[in-house]
C-alpha positions in Angstrom: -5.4 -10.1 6.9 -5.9 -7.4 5.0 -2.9 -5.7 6.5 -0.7 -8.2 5.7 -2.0 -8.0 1.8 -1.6 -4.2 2.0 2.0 -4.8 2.8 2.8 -7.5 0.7 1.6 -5.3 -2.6 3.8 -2.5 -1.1 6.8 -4.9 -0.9 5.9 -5.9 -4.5 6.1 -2.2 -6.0 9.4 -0.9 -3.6 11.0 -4.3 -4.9 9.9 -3.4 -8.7 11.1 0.5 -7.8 14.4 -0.9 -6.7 15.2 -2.6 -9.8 14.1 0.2 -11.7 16.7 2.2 -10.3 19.5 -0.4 -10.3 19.1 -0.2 -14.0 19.1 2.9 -14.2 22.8 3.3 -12.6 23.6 0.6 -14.9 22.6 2.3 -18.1 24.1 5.5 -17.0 27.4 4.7 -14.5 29.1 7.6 -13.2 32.8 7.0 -11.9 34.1 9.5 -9.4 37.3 8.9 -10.5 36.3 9.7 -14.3 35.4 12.8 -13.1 37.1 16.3 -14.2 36.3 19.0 -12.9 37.4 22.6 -14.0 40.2 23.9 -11.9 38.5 27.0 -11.3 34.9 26.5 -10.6 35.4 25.0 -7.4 36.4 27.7 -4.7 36.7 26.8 -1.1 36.2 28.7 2.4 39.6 30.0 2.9 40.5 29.6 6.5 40.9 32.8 8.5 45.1 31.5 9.3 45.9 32.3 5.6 44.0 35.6 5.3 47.7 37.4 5.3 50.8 37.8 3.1 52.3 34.0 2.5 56.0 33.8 3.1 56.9 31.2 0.3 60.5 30.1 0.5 62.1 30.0 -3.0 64.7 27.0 -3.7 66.4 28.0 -7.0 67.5 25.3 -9.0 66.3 25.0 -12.7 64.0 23.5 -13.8 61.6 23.7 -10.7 62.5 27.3 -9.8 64.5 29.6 -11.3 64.8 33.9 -12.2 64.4 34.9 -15.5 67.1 36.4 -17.1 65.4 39.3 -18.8 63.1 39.9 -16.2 64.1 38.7 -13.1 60.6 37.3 -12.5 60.8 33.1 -10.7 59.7 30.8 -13.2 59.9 26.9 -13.7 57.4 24.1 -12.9 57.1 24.5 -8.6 56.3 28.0 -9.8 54.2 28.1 -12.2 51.7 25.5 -10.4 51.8 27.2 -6.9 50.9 30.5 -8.5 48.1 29.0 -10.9 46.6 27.7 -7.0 47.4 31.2 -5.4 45.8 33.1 -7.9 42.5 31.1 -7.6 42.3 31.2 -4.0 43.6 34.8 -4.0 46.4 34.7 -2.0 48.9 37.0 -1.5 52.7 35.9 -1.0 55.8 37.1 -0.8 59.1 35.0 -2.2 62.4 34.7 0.0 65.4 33.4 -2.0 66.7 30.4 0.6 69.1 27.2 0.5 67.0 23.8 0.4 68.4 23.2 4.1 67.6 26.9 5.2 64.2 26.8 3.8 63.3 23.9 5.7 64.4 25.3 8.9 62.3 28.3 8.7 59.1 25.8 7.7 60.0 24.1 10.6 60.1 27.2 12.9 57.2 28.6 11.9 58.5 31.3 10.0 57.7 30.2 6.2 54.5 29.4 5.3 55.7 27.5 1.9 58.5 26.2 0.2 59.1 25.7 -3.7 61.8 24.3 -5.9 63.9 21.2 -7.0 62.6 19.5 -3.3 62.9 15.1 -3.8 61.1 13.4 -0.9 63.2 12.6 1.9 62.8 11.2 5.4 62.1 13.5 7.9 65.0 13.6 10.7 63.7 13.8 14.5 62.6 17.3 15.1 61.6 18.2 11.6 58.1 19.2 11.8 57.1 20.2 8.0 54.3 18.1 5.8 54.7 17.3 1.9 52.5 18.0 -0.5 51.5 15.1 -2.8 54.0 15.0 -5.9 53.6 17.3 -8.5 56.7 15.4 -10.6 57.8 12.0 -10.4 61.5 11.1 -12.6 64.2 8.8 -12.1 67.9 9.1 -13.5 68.0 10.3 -17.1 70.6 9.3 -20.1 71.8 11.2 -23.1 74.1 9.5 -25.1 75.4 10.0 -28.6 72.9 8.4 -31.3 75.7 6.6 -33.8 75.5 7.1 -37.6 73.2 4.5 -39.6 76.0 2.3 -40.5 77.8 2.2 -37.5 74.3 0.8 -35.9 74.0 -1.3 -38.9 77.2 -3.0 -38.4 76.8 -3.1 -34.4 73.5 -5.5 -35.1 75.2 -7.2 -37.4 78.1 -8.3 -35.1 75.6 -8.7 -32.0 74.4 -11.4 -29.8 70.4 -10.8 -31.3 71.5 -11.3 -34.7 73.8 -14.3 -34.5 70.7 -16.0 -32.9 68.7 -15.0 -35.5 71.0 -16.3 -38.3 71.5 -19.3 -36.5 68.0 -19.9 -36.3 67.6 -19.4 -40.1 70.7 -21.7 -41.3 68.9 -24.5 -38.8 65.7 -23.9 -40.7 67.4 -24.2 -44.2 69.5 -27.5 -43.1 66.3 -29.3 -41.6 64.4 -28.4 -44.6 67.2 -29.0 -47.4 67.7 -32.4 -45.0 63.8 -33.0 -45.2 63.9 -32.7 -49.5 67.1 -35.0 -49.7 65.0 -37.6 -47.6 61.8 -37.7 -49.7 63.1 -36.7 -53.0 66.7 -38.5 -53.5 65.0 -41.5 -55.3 62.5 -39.9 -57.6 64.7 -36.5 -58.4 67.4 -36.1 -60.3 68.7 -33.2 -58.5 68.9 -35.1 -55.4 70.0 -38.8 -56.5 73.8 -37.1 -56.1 75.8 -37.6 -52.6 74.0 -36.7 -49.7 75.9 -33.4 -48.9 75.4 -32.6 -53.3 71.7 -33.0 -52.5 72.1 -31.0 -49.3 73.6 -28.7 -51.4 70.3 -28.4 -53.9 68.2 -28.0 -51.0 69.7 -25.1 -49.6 70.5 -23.3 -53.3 66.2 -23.9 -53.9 65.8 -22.7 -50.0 68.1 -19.5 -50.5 66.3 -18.7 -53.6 62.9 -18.9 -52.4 64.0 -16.5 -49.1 65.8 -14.3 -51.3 62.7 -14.1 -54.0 65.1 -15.6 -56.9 63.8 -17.8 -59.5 65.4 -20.7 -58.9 64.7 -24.3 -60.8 67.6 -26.5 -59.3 66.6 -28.3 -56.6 62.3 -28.1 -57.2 60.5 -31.1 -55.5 58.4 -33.6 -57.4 57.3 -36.0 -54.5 53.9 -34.8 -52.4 55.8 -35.1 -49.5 58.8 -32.5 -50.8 56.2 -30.1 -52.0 54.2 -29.8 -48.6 57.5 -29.4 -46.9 58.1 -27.0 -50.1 55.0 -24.8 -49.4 55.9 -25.0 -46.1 59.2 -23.0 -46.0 57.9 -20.5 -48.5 55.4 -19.6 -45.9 58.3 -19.2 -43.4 60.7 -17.8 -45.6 57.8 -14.9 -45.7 58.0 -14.9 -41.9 62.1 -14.6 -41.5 62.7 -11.9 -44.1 60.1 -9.8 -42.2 61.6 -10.6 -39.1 65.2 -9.4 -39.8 63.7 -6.3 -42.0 61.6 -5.6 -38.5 64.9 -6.1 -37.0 67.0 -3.2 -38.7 64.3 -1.0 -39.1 64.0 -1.2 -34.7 67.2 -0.6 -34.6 67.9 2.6 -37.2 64.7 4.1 -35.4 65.9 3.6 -31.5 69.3 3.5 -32.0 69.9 0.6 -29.7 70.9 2.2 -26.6 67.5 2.7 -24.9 66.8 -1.1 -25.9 70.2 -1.9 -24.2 69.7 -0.6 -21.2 67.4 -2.5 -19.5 68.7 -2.4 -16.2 71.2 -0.1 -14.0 74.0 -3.4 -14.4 73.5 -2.7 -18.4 75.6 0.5 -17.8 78.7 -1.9 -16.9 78.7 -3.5 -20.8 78.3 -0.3 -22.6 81.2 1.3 -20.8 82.5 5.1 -21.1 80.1 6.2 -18.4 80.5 9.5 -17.0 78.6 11.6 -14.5 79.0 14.7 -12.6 80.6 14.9 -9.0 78.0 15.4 -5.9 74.8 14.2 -7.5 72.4 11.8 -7.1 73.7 10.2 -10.5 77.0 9.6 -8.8 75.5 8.1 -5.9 73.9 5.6 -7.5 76.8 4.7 -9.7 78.7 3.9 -6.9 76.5 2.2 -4.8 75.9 -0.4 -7.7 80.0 0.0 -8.7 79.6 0.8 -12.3 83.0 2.5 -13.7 82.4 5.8 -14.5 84.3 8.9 -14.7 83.4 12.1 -12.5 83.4 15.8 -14.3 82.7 19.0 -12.3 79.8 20.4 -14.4 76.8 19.6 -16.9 78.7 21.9 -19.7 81.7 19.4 -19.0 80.0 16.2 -19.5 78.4 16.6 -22.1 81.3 18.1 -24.1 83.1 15.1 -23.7 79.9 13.3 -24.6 80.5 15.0 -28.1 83.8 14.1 -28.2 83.3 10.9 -27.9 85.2 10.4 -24.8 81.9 9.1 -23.1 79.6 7.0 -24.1 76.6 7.6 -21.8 75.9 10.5 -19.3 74.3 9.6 -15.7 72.0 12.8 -14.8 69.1 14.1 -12.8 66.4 13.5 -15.7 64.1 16.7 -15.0 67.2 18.8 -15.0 69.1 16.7 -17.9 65.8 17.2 -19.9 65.7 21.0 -19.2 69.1 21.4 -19.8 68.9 19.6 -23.7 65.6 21.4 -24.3 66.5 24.8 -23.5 70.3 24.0 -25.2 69.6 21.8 -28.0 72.6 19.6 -29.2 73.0 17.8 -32.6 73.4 14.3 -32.4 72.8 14.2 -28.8 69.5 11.9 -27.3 67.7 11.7 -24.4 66.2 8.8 -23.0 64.4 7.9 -19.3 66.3 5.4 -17.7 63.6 4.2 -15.1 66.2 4.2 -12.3 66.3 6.0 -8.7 62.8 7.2 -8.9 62.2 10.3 -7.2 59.0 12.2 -5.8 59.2 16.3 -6.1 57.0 18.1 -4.0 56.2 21.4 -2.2 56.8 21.4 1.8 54.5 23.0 4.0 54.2 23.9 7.8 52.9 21.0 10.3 49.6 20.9 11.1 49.0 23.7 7.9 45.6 24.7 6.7 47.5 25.6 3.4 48.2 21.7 2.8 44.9 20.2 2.3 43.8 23.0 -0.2 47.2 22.7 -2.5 46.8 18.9 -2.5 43.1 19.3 -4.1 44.2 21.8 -6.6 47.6 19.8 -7.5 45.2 16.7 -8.0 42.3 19.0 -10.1 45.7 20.4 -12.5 46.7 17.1 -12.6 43.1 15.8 -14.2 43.1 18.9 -16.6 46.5 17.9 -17.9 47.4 21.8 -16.3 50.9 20.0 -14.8 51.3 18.1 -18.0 51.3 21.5 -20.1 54.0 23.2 -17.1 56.4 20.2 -17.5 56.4 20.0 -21.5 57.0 24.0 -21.2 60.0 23.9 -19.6 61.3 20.2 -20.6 60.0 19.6 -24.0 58.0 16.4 -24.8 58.8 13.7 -23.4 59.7 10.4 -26.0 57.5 7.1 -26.4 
């Protein structure tokens, strides 16, 4: 009996003890995932495999890799990141200029330990035995376009689709409320005992006035009926004009051409497309059959971009971006299309000891924003 008491009481205070501590992480969570943890206090047991000189293959193609021109040093994003990871687990490497297809040859033989640059996820043919890294930049196709003056966008809303709804919608408004007055006031107010389309008329001279601010006395109501309806439209009145001024101010601010573009089949209204031959930009123009015209070069496009014999230019975003930031041009926007996402990453042997230790430290330079600083280096910030 007394055993059974003994542990009863004990069951009692572990229950109590277990509460306790459920509060406890209740009052003070702690999310892994909130977690950040400084890039270099963590070091791990290097494995005895890469205790040697690292042959990195070097894929040159700006803005991922690339030699500077004063210096001759690699630079650009795949760089800069691999190296901030090398130099806190103290490796030692070598780089060896290569082609995209010759670099991944020599991961699969064995013969690189690493390779860097402007590398989108593929699928692996049969045979290729080499592992990617998890992404360290994700982009689609970008878009830089001429931003037209003020009055040319002006006038473009003004002869558009949105707007002509938008006036529609107001001139409905102003007939069923100039209708609404001529109903309740045509017996009691002399402004609205004339013909039906005179007092019609009243209506709407009172209704322009009040959305245009004017003081207008013609057409006032004197029923209760007319002046609810009255108080009514002033209230919306308030609404419209800040509509349309919302409106035009969207439009001088964007420009209209990112808001026009909502998806790749958008490209076919605006017209004047033009891209550059044997890119991905290209390939995706075609598949979706969206004229466009085909230049040789970057330099090309976007000259005729200036000269207004294009409209919009279809590009590689990470390198469109790099290209604009390093070359600035007046006049000349960017904007991220969403389209043909693509997954950069770094390419390592298969099985690799090396791929387990860059995926941790590409994730830890994520979480300190490291990656975010590296791509706003060499591309510039990026627009809202």
């Amino acid at each position: 009996m007394f055993r059974h008491l003994k542990l009863f009481f004990c069951g009692i205070i572990f229950s109590f003890l277990m509460i306790d501590v459920s509060r406890a992480d209740e009052a003070n969570p702690n999310f892994i995932s909130e977690e950040v943890e400084d890039f270099e206090s963590f070091q791990e047991v290097i494995p005895a495999s890469l205790h040697k000189t690292l042959k990195v293959g070097v894929y040159e193609e700006a803005p991922f890799a690339f030699r500077d021109e004063k210096k001759g040093e690699y630079q650009g994003i795949s760089i800069d990141i691999w190296e901030k990871i090398a130099r806190k687990n103290g490796f030692t490497f070598q780089y060896f200029p290569v082609t995209q297809e010759e670099g991944i040859n020599k991961i699969c033989k064995k013969e690189y330990d690493l390779l860097v640059g402007r590398i989108p996820d593929f699928p692996r043919k049969p045979g290729m035995d080499f592992q990617y890294t998890i992404p360290i930049y994700v982009s689609g196709i970008g878009l830089a376009y001429v931003k037209p003056g003020n009055f040319n966008i002006i006038f473009n809303y003004l002869i558009s689709w949105d707007f002509l709804m938008i006036l529609l919608a107001l001139l409905g408004c102003l007939f069923l409320q100039a209708g609404t007055f001529w109903v309740f006031e045509h017996k009691k107010n002399p402004d609205y005992k004339k013909s039906f389309w005179k007092g019609i008329g009243s209506g709407l001279w009172w209704s322009t006035g009040i959305v245009t601010s004017a003081n207008i006395d013609e057409g006032e109501t004197k029923t209760l009926v007319g002046r609810v309806v009255a108080g009514c439209w002033m209230f919306a009145s308030l609404l419209a004009m800040n509509i349309l001024i919302a409106s035009v101010a969207s439009e001088l601010t964007v420009g209209k051409l990112s808001s026009q573009i909502q998806d790749l089949e958008d490209l076919k209204k605006l017209g004047k497309v033009i891209t550059v031959s044997n890119t991905f930009g290209q390939n995706l123009l075609e598949k979706r059959f969206i004229p466009h015209k085909i230049v040789n070069s970057l330099d090309e496009a976007l000259k005729d971009l200036e000269n207004g014999k294009a409209r919009v230019l279809v590009y590689s975003e990470p390198l469109l971006r790099f290209f604009l930031h390093a070359h600035p041009i007046p006049d000349v926007n960017f904007t991220s299309s969403g389209f043909g996402v693509r997954y950069y990453s770094m390419i390592v042997q298969e099985p690799s000891d090396l791929l387990r230790i860059i995926n941790r430290d590409i994730m830890d330079l994520m979480n300190a924003e490291a990656i975010a600083i590296i791509v706003e280096k060499y591309l510039g910030k990026r627009d809202i």
